[in-house]
BAZA-577595 format. One record per residue (C-alpha): residue number from 1; residue in three letters; z, y, x. Coordinates in pm, 1 decimal. Layout:
! residues N
    n  res        c3        c2        c1
  NUM  ALA         Z         Y         X
...
! end
This chain:
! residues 85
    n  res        c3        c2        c1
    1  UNK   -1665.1    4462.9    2502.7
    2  UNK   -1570.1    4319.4    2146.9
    3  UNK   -1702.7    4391.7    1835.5
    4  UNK   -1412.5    4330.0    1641.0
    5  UNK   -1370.5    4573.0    1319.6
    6  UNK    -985.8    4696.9    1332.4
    7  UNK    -805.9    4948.4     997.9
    8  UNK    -612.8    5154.4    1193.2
    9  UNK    -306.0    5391.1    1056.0
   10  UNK    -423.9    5745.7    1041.1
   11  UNK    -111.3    5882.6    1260.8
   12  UNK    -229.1    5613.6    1520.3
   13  UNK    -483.7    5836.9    1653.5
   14  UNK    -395.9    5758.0    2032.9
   15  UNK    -436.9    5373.9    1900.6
   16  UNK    -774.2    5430.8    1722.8
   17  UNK    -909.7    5610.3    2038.8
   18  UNK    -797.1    5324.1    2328.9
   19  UNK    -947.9    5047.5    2092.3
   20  UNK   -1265.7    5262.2    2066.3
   21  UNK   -1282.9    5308.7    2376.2
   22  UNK   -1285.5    4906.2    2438.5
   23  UNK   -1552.5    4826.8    2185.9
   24  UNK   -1361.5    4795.5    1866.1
   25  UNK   -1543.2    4902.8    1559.7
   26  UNK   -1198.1    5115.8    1459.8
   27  UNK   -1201.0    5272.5    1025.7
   28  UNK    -919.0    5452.0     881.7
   29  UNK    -640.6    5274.8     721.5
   30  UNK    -703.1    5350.3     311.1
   31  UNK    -674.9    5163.5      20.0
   32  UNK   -1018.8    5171.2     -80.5
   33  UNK   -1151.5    5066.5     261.9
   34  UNK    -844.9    4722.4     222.4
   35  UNK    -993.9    4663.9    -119.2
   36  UNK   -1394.5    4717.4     -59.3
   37  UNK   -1379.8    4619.4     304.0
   38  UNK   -1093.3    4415.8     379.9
   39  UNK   -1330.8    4133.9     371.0
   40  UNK   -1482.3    4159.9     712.0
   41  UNK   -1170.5    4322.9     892.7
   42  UNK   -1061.5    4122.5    1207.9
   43  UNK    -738.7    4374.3    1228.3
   44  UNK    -501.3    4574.5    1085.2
   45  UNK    -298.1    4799.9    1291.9
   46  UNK      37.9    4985.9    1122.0
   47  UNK     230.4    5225.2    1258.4
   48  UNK     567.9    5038.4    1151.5
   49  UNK     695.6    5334.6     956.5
   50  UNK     608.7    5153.8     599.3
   51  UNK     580.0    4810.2     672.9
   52  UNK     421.4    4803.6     275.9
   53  UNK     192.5    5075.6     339.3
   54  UNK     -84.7    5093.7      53.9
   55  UNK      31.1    4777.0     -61.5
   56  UNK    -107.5    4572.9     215.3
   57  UNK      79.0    4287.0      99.6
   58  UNK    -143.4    4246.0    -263.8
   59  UNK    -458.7    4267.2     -75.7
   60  UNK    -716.9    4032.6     -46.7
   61  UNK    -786.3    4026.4     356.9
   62  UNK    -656.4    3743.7     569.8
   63  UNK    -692.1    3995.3     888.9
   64  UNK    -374.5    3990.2    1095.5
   65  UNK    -113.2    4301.7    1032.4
   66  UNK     -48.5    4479.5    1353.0
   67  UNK     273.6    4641.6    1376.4
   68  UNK     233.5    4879.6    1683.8
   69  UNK     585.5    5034.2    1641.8
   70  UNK     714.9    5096.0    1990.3
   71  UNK     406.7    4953.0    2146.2
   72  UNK     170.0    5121.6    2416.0
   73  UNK    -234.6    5133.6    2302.7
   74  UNK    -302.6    4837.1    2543.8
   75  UNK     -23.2    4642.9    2405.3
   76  UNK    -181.9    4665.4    2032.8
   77  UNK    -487.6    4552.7    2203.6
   78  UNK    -361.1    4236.4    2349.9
   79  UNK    -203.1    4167.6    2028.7
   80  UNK    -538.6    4190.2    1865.8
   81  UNK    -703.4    3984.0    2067.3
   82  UNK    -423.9    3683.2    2043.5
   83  UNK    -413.9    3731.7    1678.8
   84  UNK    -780.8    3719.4    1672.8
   85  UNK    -904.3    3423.3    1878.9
! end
């Protein structure tokens, strides 16, 4: 189990529910949570269709960007997990 707090993309709901289901602490994706709560995000999973989305780019996190474009659930996970040790 991890405790690892993830922003997922809102049309990754297949995403959001493996890494829940493995003990991340998964929130939706949104500007306000990037800009109030970026802070103390391990994660952030995209779903590759905006690479820009919400104008990750400007914001103040250092939490890895997860593109999960063409990637299985378990796949994203991994990738969290190197990107996060």
């Amino acid at each position: 189990m991890t405790n690892k707090r993830v922003a997922v993309e809102a049309n990754l709901g297949n995403v959001r529910d493996y890494l829940s289901q493995q003990g991340y602490d998964c929130c939706d994706l949104a500007a306000q949570n990037l800009n109030n709560q970026g802070q103390g995000l391990d994660a952030i999973v995209i779903s590759g269709a905006d690479q820009n989305i919400m104008g990750i780019s400007d914001t103040q996190t250092k939490a890895p960007v997860i593109n999960a474009h063409g990637m299985r659930p378990d796949e994203v996970a991994q990738r969290i997990q190197n990107a996060t040790r």
